[in-house]
N, C-alpha and C positions, 0 to 999 in steps of 0.2 A: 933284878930285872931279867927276865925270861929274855930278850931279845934285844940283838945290837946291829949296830949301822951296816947295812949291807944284806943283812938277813932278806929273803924272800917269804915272805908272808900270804896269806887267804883272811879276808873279811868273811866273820859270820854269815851266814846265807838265812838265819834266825830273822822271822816278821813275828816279834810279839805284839799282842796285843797295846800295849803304853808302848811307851815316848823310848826311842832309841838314838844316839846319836851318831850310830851310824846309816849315813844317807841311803835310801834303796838303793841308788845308782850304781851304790860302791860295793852291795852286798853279796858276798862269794867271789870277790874279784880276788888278783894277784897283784902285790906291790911291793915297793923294796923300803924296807926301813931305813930312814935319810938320820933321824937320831931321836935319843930318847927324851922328853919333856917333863921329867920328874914326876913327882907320884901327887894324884889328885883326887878329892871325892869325888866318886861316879855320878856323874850327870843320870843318867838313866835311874838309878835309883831315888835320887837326891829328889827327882818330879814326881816320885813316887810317895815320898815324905820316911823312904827307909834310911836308917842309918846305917851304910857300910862303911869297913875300912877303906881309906883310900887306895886305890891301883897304880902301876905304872900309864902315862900316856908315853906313844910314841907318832912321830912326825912320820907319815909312810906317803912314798914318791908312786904314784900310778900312771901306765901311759892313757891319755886319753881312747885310746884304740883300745886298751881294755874295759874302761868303764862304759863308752860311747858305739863302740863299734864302728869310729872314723877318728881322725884328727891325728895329730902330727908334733902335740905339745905334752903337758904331765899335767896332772892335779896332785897336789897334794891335802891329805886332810889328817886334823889328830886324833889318834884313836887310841881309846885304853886297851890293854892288855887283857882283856875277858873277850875283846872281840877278835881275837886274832888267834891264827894257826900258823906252826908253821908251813911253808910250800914245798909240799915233797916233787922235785922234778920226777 
C-alpha cells in the first residue's frame, strides 16, 4: 500500500469520459488518509467490463471547506489508490 493513515493526499482532477467513482466534487481536492480498506477490483474499470488487478482503497477524511467552499464539518469518501497523489505542502 502506497499510503498510510495521516498521509495528506490530492484526488485526480482527471473527467474521463466513463464512469468514475470518484465524485466531481472531490476532484483535485486535499484530504487526509483516515486508513486503508484493503484491496478491491476497480470499480471504474469493472463498468467498463475490463478486467484489472485489484488496488488498494483508502478511507480519506476532507474538510467540507474544501470540497464545498463553506461548512464547518468533514466528508469522507473511499477511494482507490489510482486516484490519489501525494500533497506536497
Amino acid at each position: 500500500m502506497r499510503f498510510t493513515p495521516g498521509d495528506r493526499v490530492r484526488t485526480t482532477r482527471a473527467d474521463p469520459p466513463h464512469h468514475t467513482r470518484v465524485p466531481r466534487y472531490a476532484r483535485g481536492a486535499v484530504g487526509v488518509v483516515l486508513e486503508p480498506q484493503g484491496v478491491h477490483p476497480v470499480a471504474d474499470d469493472r463498468a467498463r467490463g475490463l478486467q484489472t488487478p485489484p488496488e488498494p482503497v483508502y478511507t480519506v477524511r476532507f474538510t467540507a471547506c474544501e470540497l464545498f467552499g463553506d461548512g464547518d464539518h468533514h466528508v469522507t469518501l473511499d477511494v482507490w489508490e489510482r486516484h490519489l497523489d501525494p500533497e506536497r505542502s
